[in-house]
N, C-alpha and C positions, 0 to 999 in steps of 0.2 A: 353071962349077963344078958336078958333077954331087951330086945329092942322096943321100949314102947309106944314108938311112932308105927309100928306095923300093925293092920288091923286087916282083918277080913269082909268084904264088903259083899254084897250083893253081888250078880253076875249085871242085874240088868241096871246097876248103876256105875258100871265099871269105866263105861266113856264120859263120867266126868272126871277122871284123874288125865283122860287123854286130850281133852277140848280144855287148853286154859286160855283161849284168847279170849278176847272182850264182849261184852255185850252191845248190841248197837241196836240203830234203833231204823229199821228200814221203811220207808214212804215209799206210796204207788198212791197213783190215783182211783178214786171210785166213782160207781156211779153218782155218788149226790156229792160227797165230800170226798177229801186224801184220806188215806187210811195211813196208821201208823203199826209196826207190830215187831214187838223185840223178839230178837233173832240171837242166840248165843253159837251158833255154828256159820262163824264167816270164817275166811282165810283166803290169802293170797295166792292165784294155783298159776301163774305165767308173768312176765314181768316184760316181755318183749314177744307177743303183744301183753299190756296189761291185763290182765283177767281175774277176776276174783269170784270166790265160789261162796253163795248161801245154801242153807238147807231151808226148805219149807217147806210144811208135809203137803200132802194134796187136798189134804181136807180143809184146811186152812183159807180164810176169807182171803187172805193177802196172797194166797196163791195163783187162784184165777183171777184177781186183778193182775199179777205178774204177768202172767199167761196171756192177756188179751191184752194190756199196755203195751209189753214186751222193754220194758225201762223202768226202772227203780233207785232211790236214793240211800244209801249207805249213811247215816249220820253216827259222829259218834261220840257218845254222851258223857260227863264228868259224873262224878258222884252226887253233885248235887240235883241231879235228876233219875235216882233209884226209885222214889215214888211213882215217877210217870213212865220207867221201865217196867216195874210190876205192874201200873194199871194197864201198857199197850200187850203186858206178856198174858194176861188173865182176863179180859174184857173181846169181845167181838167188835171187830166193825161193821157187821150185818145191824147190830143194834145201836151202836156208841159212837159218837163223834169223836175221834181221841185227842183231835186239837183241840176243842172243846174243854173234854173232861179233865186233859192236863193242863192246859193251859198253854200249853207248845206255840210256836208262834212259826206258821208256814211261810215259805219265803221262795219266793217265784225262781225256778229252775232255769239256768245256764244255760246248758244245753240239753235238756229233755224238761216233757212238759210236769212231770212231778214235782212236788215242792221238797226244797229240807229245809231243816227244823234249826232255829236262828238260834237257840237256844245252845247246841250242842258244841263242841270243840272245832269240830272238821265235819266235810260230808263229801262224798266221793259219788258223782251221778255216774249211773250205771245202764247200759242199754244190754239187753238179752243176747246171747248167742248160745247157742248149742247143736 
């Protein structure tokens, strides 16, 4: 009897059967405004110290804000904010306000100067090492 949950996929779609954490929604600051940009490649890589790893490509607006901030907010979002995941994962910060165009509501950072987003479940501020 042949199994038909099994299917043949692409090669170069192959890492998303292996990335099934969450989508989040990471803040940096910009030059005019925060910048917001979802990120579906986080995970937790030390826990003592705590350390947590993104992927962000280099071409990416939110990348050289990371780069020269050197601190970033982790927020992370319920369902009821898939709209404004699609608009931070599809739109530019170089053009788009994305607190603005979602309507997000930025909320003065803790302990680093970035804001997270009031909107979300949780947010984990984050400062650069590597």
């Amino acid at each position: 009897m042949a199994d038909n949950r099994m299917r043949e996929i692409d090669l170069k779609y192959a890492y998303r059967m292996l990335n099934n954490g969450p989508c989040v929604l990471v803040t940096v600051n910009g030059p005019s405004y925060p910048n917001i940009i979802s990120i579906a490649w986080v995970m937790p890589v030390c826990s003592s110290p705590p350390l947590v790893a993104i992927s962000v490509r280099k071409e990416r607006f939110s990348h050289d804000l990371i780069m020269k901030e050197k601190e970033f907010t982790i927020n992370i979002p319920d369902e009821s904010l898939l709209n404004a995941i699609w608009i931070c994962g599809t739109k530019s910060g170089r053009e788009v306000d994305k607190f603005k165009e979602t309507g997000l509501t930025p909320m003065k950072g803790k302990n680093v100067k970035c804001p997270w987003i009031k909107e979300c479940v949780a947010f984990i501020e984050c400062k650069l090492k590597y």
